[in-house]
KOLVOMAR-159816 format. One record per residue (C-alpha): residue number from 1; residue in one letter; x negated, y negated, z. Coordinates in pm, 1 decimal. Layout:
<nodes>
- nr|rest|c1|c2|c3
- NUM|A|X|Y|Z
...
</nodes>
This chain:
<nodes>
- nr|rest|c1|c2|c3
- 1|X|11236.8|-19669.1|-4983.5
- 2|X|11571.1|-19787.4|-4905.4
- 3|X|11698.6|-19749.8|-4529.5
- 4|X|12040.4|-19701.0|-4467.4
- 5|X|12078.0|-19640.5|-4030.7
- 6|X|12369.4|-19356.3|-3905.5
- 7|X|12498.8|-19683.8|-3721.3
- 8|X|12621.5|-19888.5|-4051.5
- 9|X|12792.1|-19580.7|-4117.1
- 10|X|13170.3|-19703.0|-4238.7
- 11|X|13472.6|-19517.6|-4136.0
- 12|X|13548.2|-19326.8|-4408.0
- 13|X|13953.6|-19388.6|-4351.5
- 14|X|13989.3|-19675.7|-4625.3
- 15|X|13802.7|-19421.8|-4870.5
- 16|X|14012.9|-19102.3|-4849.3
- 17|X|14299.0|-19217.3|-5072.0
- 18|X|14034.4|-19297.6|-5353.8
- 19|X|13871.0|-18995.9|-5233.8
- 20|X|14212.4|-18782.6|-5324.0
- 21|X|14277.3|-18918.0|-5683.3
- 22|X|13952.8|-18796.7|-5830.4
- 23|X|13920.9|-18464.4|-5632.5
- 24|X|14309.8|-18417.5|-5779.9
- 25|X|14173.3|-18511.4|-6127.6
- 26|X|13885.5|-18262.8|-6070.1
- 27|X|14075.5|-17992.0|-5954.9
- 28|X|14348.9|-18046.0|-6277.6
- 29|X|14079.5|-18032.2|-6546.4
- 30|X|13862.4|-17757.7|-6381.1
- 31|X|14176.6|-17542.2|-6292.4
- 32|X|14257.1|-17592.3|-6662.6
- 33|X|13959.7|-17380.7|-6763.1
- 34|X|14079.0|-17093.1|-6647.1
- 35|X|14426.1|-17108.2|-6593.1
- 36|X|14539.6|-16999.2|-6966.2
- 37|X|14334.0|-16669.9|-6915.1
- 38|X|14668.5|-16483.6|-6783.3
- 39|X|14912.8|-16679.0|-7037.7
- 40|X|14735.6|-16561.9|-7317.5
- 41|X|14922.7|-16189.7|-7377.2
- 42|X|15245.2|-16389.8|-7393.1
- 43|X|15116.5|-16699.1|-7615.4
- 44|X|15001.9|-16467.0|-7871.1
- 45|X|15337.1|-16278.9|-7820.1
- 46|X|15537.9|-16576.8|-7898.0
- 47|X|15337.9|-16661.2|-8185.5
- 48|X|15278.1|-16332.2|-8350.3
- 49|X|14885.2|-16425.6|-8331.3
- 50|X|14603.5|-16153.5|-8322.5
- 51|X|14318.3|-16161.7|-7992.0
- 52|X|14033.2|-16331.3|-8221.0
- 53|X|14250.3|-16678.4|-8299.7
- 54|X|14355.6|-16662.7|-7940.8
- 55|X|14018.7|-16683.6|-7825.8
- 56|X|14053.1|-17056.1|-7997.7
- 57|X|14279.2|-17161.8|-7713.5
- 58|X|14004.4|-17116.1|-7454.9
- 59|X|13714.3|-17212.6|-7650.4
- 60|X|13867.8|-17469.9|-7797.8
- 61|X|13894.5|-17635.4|-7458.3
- 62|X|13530.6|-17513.3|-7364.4
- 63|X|13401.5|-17704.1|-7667.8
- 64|X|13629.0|-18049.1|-7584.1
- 65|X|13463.5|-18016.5|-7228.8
- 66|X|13114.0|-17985.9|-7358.6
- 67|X|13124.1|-18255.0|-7616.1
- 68|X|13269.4|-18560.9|-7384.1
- 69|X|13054.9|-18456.0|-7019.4
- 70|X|12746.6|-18646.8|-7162.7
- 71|X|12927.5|-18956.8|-7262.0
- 72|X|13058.0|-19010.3|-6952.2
- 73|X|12747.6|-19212.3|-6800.2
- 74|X|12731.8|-19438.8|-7037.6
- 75|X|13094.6|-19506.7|-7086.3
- 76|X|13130.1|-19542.4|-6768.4
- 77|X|12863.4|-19792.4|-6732.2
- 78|X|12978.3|-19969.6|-7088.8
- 79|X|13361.6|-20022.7|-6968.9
- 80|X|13380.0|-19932.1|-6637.2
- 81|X|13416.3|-19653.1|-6400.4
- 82|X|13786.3|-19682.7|-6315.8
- 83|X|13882.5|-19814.7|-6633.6
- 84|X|13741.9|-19465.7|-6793.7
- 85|X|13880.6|-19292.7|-6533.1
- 86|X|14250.4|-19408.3|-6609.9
- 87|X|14171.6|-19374.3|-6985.8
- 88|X|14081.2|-18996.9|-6958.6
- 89|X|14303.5|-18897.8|-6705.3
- 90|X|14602.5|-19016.8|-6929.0
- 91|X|14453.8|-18816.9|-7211.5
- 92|X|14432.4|-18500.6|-7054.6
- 93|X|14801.3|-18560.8|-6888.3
- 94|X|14936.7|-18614.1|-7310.7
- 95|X|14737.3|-18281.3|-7405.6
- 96|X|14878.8|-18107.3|-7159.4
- 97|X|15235.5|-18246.0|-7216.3
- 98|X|15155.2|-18137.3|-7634.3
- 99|X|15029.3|-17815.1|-7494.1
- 100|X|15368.1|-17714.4|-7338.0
- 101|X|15533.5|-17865.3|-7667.8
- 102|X|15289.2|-17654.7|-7924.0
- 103|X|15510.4|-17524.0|-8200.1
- 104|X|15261.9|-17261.8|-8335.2
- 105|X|14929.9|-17163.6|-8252.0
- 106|X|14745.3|-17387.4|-8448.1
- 107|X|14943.2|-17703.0|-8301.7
- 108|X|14824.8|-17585.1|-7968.8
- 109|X|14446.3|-17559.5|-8047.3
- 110|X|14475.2|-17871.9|-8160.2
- 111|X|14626.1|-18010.7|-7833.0
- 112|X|14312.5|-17836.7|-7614.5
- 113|X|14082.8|-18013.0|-7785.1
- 114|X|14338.5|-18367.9|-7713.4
- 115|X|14349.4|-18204.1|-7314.5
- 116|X|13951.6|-18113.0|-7321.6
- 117|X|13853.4|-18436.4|-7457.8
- 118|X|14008.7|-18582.3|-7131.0
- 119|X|13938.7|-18353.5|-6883.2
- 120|X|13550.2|-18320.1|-6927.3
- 121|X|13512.5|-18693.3|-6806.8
- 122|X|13686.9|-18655.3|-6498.1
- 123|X|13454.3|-18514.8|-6250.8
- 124|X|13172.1|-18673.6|-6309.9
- 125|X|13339.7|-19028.1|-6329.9
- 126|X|13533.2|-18926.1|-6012.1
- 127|X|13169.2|-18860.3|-5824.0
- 128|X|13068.3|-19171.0|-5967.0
- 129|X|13334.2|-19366.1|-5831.5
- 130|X|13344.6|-19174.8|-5491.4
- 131|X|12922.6|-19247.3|-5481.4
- 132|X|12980.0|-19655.2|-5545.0
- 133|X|13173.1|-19659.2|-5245.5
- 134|X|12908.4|-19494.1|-4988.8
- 135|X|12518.7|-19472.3|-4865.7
- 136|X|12326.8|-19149.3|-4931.5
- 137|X|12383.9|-19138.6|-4588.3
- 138|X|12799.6|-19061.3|-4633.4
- 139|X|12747.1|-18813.6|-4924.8
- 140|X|12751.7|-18502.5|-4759.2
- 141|X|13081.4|-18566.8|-4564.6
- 142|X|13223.5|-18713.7|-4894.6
- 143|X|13092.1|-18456.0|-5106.9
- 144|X|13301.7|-18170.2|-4896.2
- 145|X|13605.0|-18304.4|-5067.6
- 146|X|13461.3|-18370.5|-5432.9
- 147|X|13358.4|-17997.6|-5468.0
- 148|X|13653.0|-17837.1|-5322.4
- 149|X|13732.8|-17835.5|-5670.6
- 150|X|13501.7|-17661.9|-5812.6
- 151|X|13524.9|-17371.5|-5547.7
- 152|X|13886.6|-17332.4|-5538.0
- 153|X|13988.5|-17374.2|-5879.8
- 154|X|13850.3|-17099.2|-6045.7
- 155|X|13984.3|-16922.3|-5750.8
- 156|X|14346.2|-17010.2|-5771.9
- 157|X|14345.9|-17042.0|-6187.3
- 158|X|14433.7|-16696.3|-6265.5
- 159|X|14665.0|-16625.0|-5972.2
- 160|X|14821.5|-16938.7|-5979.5
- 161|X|14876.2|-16913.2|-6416.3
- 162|X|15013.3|-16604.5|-6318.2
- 163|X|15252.7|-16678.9|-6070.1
- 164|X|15376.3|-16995.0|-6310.3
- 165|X|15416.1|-16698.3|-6630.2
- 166|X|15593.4|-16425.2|-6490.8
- 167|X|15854.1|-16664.5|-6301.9
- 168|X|15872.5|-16912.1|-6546.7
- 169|X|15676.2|-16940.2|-6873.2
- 170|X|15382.4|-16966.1|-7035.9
- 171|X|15433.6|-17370.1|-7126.5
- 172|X|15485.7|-17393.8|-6720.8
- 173|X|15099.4|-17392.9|-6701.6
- 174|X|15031.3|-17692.6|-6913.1
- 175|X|15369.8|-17908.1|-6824.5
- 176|X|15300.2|-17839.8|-6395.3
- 177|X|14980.5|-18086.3|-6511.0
- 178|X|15257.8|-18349.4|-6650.5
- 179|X|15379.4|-18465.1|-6276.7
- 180|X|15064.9|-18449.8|-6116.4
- 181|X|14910.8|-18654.2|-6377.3
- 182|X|15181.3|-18916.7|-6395.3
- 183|X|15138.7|-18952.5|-6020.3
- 184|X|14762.0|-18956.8|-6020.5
- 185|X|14743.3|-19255.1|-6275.2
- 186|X|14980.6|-19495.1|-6061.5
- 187|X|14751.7|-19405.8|-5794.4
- 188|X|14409.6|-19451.3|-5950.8
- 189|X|14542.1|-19810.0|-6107.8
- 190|X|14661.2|-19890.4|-5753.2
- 191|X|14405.2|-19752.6|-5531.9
- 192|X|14030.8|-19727.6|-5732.5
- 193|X|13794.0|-20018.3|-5764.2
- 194|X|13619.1|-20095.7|-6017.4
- 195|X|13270.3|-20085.5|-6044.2
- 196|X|13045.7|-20323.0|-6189.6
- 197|X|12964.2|-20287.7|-6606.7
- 198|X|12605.8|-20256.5|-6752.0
- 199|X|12639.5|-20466.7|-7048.0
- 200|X|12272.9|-20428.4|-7157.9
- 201|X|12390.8|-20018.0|-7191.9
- 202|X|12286.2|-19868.3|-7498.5
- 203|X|12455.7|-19582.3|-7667.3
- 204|X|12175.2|-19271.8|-7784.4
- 205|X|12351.5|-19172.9|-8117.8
- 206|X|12089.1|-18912.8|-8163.6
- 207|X|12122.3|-18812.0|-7847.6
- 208|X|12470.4|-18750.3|-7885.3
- 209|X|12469.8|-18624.6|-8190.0
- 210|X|12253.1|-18312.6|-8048.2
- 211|X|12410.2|-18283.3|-7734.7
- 212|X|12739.5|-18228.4|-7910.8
- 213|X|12600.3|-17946.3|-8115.4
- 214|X|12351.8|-17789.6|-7873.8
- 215|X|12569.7|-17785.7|-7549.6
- 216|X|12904.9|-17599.7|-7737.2
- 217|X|12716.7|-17399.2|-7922.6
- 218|X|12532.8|-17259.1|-7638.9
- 219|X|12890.0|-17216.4|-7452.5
- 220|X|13080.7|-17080.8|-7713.6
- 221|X|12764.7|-16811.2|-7811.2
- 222|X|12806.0|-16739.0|-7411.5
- 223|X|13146.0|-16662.8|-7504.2
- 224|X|13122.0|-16511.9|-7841.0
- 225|X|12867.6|-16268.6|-7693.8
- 226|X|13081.1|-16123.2|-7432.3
- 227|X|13375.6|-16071.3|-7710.1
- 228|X|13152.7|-15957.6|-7945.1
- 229|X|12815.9|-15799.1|-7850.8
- 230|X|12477.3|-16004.1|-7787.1
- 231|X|12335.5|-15890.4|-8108.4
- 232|X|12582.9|-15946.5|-8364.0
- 233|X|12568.1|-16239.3|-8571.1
- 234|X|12795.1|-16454.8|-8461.1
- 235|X|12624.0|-16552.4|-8110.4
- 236|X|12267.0|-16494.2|-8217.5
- 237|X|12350.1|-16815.5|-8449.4
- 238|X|12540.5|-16983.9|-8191.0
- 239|X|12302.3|-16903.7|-7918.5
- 240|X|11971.2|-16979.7|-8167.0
- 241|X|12141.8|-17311.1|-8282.7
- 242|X|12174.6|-17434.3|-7946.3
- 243|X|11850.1|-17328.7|-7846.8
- 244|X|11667.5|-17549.2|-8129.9
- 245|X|11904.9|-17790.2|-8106.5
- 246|X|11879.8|-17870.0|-7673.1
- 247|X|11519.7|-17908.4|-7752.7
- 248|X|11547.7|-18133.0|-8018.0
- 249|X|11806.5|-18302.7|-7735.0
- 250|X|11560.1|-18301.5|-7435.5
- 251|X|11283.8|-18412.7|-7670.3
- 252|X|11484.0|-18741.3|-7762.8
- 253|X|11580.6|-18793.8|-7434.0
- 254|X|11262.1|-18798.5|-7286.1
- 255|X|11139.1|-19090.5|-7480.9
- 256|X|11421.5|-19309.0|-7520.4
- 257|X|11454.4|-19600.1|-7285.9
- 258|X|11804.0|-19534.4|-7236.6
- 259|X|11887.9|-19164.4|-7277.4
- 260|X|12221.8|-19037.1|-7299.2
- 261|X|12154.0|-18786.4|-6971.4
- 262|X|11818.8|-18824.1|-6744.2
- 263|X|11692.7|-18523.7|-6789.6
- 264|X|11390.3|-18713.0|-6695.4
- 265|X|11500.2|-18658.1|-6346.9
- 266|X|11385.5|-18281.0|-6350.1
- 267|X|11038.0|-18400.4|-6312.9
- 268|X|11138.7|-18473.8|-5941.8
- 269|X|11035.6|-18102.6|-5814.8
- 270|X|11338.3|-18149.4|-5512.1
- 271|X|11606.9|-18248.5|-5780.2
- 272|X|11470.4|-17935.0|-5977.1
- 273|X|11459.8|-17706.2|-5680.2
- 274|X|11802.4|-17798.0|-5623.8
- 275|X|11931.6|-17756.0|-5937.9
- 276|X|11791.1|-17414.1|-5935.3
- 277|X|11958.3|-17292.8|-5608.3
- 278|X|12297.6|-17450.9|-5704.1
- 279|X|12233.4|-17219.1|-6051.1
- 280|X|12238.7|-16944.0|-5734.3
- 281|X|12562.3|-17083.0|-5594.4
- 282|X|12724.9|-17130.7|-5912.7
- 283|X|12625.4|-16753.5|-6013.5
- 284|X|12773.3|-16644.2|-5681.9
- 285|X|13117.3|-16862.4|-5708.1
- 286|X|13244.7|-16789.9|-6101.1
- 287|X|13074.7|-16414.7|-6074.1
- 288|X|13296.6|-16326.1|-5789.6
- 289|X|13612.4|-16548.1|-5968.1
- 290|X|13503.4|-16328.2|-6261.8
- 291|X|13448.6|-16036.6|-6136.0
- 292|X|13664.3|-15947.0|-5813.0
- 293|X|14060.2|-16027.2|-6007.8
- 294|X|13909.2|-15777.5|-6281.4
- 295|X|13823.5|-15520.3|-6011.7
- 296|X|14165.6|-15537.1|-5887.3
- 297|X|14370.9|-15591.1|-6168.6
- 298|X|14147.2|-15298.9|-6405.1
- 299|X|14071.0|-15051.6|-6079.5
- 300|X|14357.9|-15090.9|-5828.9
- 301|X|14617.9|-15130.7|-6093.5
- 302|X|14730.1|-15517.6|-5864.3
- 303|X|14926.1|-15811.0|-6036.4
- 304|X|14781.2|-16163.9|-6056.0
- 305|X|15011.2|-16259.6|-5782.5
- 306|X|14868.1|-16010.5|-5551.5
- 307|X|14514.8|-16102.5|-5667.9
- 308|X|14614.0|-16457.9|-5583.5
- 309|X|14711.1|-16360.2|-5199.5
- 310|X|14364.1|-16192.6|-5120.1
- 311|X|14152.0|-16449.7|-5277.4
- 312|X|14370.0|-16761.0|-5104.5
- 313|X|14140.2|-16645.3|-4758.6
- 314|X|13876.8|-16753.0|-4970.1
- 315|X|13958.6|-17108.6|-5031.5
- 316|X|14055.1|-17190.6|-4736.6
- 317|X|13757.5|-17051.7|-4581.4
- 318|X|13520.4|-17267.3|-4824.0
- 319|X|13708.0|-17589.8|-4733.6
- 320|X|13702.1|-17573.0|-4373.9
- 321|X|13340.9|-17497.2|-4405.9
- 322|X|13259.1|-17774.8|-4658.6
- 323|X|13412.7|-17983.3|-4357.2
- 324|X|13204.8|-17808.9|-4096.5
- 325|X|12840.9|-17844.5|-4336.3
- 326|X|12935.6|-18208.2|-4401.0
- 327|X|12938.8|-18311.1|-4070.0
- 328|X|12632.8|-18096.6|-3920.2
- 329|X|12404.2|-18220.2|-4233.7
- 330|X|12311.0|-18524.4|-4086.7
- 331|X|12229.0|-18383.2|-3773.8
- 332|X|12010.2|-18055.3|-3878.8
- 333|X|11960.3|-18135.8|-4242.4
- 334|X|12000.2|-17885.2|-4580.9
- 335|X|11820.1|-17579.9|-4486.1
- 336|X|11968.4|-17444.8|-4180.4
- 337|X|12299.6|-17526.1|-4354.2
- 338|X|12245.0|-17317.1|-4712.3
- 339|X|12020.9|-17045.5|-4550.1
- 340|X|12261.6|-16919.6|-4359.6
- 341|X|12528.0|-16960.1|-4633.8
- 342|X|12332.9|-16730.2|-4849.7
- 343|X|12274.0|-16505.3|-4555.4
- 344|X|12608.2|-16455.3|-4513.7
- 345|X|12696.9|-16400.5|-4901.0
- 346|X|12458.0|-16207.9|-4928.2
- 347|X|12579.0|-15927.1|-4677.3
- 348|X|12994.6|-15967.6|-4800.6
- 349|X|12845.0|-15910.8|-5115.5
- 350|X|12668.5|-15622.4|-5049.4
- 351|X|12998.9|-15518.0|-4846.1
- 352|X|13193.2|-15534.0|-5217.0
- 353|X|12959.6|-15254.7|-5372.3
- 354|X|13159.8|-14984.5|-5122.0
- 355|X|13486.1|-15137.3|-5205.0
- 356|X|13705.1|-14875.6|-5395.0
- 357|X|14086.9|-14808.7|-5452.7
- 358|X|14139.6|-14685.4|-5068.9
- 359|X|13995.6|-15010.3|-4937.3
- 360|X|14244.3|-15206.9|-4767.7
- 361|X|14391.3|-15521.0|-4919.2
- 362|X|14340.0|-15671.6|-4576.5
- 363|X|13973.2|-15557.9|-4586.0
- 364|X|13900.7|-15752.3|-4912.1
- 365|X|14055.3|-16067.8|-4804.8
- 366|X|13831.9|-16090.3|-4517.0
- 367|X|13540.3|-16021.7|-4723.4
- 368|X|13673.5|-16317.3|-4932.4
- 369|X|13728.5|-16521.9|-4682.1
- 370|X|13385.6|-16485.6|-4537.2
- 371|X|13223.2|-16578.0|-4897.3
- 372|X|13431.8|-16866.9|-4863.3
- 373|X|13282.7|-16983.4|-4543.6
- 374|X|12947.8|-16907.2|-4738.5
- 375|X|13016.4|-17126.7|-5059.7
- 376|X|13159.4|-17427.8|-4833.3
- 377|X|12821.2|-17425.3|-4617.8
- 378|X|12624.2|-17427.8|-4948.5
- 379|X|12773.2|-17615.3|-5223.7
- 380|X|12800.5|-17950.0|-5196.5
- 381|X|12541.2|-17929.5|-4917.8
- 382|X|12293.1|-17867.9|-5221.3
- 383|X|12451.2|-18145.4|-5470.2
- 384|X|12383.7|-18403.1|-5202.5
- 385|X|12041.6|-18277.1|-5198.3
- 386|X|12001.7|-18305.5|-5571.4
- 387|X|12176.8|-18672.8|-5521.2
- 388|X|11955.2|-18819.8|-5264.6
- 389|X|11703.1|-18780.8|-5458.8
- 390|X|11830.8|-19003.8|-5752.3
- 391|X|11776.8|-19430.4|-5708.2
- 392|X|12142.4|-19562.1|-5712.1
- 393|X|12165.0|-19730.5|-6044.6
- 394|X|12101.1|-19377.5|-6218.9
- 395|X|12383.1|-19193.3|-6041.3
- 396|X|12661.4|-19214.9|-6326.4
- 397|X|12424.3|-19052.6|-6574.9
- 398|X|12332.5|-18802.3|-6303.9
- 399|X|12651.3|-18669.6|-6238.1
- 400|X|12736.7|-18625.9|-6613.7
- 401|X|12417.9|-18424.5|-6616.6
- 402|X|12475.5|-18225.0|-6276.2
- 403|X|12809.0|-18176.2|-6439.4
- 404|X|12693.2|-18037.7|-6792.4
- 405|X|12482.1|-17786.6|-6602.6
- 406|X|12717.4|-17708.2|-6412.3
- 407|X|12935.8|-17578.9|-6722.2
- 408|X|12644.1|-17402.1|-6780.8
- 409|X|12568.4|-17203.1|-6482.3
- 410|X|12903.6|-17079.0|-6488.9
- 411|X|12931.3|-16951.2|-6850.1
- 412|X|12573.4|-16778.5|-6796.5
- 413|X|12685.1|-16644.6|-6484.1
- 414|X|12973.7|-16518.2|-6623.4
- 415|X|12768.7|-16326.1|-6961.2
- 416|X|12541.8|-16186.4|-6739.0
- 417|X|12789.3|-15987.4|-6504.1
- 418|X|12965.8|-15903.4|-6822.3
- 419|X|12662.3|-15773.3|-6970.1
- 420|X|12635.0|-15581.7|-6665.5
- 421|X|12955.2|-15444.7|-6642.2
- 422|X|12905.0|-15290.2|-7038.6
- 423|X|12561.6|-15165.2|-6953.8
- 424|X|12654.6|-14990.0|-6645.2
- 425|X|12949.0|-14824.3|-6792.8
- 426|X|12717.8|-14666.0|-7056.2
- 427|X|12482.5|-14539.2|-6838.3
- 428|X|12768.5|-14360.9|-6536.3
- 429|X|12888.6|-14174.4|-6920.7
- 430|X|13204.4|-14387.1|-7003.1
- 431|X|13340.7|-14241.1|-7329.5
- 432|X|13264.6|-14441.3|-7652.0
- 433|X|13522.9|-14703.5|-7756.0
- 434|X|13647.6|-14725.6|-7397.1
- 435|X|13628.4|-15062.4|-7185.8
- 436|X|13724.1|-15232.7|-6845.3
- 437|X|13935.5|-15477.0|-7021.0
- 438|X|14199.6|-15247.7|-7124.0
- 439|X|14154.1|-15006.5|-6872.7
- 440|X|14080.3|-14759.6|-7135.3
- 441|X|13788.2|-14650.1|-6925.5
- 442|X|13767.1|-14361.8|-6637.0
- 443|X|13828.4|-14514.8|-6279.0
- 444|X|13491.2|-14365.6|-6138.9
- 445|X|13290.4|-14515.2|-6445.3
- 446|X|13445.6|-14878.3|-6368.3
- 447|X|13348.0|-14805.1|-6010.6
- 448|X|13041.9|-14783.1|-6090.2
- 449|X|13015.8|-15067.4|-6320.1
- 450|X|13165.7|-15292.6|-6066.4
- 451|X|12919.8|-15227.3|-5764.8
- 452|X|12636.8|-15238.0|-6037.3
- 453|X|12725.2|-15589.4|-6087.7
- 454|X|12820.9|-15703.9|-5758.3
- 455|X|12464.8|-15553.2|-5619.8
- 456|X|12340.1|-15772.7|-5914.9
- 457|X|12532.9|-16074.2|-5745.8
- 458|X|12406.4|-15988.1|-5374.1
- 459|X|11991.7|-15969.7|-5541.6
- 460|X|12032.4|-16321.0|-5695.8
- 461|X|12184.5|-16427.2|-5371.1
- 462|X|11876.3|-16310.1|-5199.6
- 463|X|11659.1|-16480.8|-5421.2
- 464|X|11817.4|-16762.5|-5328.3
- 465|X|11745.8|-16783.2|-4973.0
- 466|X|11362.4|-16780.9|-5087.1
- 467|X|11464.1|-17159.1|-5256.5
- 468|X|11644.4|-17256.4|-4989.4
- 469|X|11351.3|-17265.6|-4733.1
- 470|X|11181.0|-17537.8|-4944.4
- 471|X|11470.4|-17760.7|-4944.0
- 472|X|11443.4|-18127.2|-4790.7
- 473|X|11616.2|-18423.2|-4810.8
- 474|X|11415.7|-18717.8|-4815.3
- 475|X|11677.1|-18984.9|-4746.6
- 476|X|11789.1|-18783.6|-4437.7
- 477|X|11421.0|-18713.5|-4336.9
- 478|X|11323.9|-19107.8|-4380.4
- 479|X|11578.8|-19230.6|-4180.9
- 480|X|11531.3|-18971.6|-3860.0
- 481|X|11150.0|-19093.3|-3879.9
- 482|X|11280.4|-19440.8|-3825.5
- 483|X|11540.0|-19350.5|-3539.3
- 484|X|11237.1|-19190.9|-3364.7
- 485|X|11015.4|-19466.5|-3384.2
- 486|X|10963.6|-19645.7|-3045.4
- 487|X|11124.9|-20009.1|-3000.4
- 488|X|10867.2|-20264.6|-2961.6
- 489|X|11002.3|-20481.1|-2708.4
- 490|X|10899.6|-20876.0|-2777.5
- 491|X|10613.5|-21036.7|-2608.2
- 492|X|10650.6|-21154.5|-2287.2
- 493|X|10949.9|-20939.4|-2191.2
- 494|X|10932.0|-20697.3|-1883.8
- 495|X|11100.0|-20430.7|-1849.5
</nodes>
């Protein structure tokens, strides 16, 4: 096992500008997810378009997203890390500039797919990047930057979109990508280094072929189900198609010398524990950004730009915390640091189930702010654990697979909670044909629903402390067994 001592350590100062442009590219194509949720009313407005080929304009992006993730290992390793960055960073800056341009609604499915296509390579080629620069050792610290995205965009999506369409327009959501994006590519040419190729990399048509029908398939039947109902047809084939065709995926990948993701890793039981407690975290994070904007906007009657306010607490909670965990994780390891992460999200969201209309707005941002604090002491805390456990010259195919979960966690998490928010307004007595969405439903019913699924949230939380007891990182644990070993002084020396 590979050493690497606290005291060779770098200063992480010459890192933190290459550490900005891919947590900036991050945050642009995760925001993007869910930032056209709000704008949607007025693009089908504009366009005279019915709900159903709306739906295109988010899914459309899903499927981009879910295609491109698993290519990004091996294009990274074929051409180069920085060189892919650049390359799909400048297509998801042109998408977005063709979104903002889109003529009819047709035109601007097509120019998801362009803005998709680039946007599900950045993360994972920005972690790769970030991880050629530093030891196991770093990753925690570094990691507290690379997942702010993922905690605050889904956050600051829907407010933000919202903000952007009732002051300006709809188009302002794609075209506030067009500056940032310009920007980020100077920098990344001028600041990112490349990293070395692997010319001997082999690309797993197969492999490909089923990941890019099992993996959109699966998110769009997610998606499809919630619209739709579970057991229409529609996502039953979806959902069944992906189902036959991810095993048909895992199968190939398993014995193929050079698989398209390493899903052989999940015979490492630490790298699978970890996955499954991030599944917790991930539940946690897009349930509540799912969840706690509907409560408002369907219960309270509260804009998105009042929405936005309360939940801002919460991301500045989760980054000062994500600072906090990745300086302490060195010192006391991952347990300590997640257990009492879950703890705490586990009581706020307990707290939500006796939120109603007279609860104070100030009341809810605290309780927002806390499960920030929460998130930021658990979620990159349990990446790096998943990380450490991977031998260097597999991490860019590990972090297009952490990433592909990822996008899965988050679209189960969300069709769960929206199962339980239809299930639990049938059983409080809602009338037929009524629904949260439209607000067509009796206050007290979507009460009801609401703290069903939040006490859903807080018992999957719990479950998740149960995980987090096993967790160990064996890097971490390797190299405080070699600080504590005496030093052997030469022979013949006196003290």
């Amino acid at each position: 096992m590979t050493i690497y001592p606290l005291a060779r350590v770098r200063s992480m100062d010459r890192r933190l500008l290459p550490l900005a442009v891919t947590t900036i590219g991050s945050f642009m194509s995760i925001l993007d997810t869910t930032i056209v949720n709000v704008a949607l009313p007025n693009i089908l407005r504009q366009f005279d378009a019915r709900i159903e080929s709306g739906q295109l304009v988010l899914t459309s992006y899903l499927i981009a997203l879910a295609i491109v993730i698993p290519l990004s290992g091996f294009l990274g390793e074929k051409i180069g890390m920085k060189r892919l960055y650049i390359l799909t960073l400048t297509c998801f800056t042109l998408g977005s500039a063709l979104c903002g341009l889109a003529w009819n609604l047709q035109s601007l499915i097509v120019f998801r797919v362009i803005q998709g296509l680039g946007g599900g390579m950045l993360q994972p080629v920005g972690m790769a990047i970030v991880f050629s620069m530093i030891t196991p050792l770093e990753r925690a610290r570094f990691m507290g930057f690379l997942g702010l995205p993922m905690l605050i965009a889904p956050i600051l999506g829907p407010s933000f979109g919202g903000y952007l369409v009732e002051f300006l327009s709809w188009r302002a959501i794609f075209w506030i990508n067009l500056p940032i994006g310009l920007l980020n590519i100077v920098l990344a040419i001028r600041l990112l280094k490349e990293t070395p190729r692997v010319r001997s990399a082999a690309m797993d048509v197969w492999g490909f072929v089923f990941a890019a029908i099992a993996f959109p398939c699966i998110l769009l039947g997610m998606t499809e189900g919630e619209d739709r109902g579970w057991l229409t047809p529609v996502p039953m084939a979806l959902l069944a198609t992906g189902a036959v065709t991810l095993v048909l995926f895992i199968r190939r990948e398993l014995r193929v010398t050079d698989p398209l993701l390493r899903v052989r890793l999940f015979r490492n039981p630490m790298f699978s524990l970890a996955l499954a407690v991030q599944f917790v975290m991930q539940f946690s994070l897009f349930g509540l950004a799912f969840l706690l904007p509907l409560f408002l906007q369907s219960v309270d009657g509260w804009g998105a730009a009042r929405v936005g306010l309360v939940l801002l607490p919460q991301g500045v909670a989760s980054f000062l915390a994500m600072n906090f965990a990745g300086k302490m994780y060195n010192r006391v390891g991952p347990r300590p640091l997640v257990i009492g992460g879950f703890s705490v999200m586990a009581l706020t969201t307990l707290l939500f189930t006796q939120v109603d209309q007279s609860t104070n707005g100030w009341a809810i941002a605290a309780l927002a702010g806390s499960r920030g604090i929460s998130l930021g002491l658990c979620a990159q805390t349990i990446s790096t654990v998943a990380f450490n456990t991977v031998p260097r010259e597999h991490i860019p195919r590990a972090t297009s697979l952490v990433n592909v979960c990822q996008r899965i966690f988050g679209s189960v998490a969300t069709a769960i909670l929206t199962s339980v928010l239809v299930l639990a307004l049938h059983v409080s007595g809602a009338p037929e044909g009524t629904a949260i969405a439209n607000r067509t439903a009796p206050v007290g019913d979507m009460l009801n629903a609401f703290h069903a699924a939040f006490l859903v949230m807080t018992l999957m939380t719990a479950a998740g402390i149960v995980g987090a007891w096993f967790l160990r990182d064996h890097v971490l644990l390797a190299e405080q067994q070699r600080a504590a070993e005496p030093v052997l002084e030469p022979a013949g020396v006196e003290a």
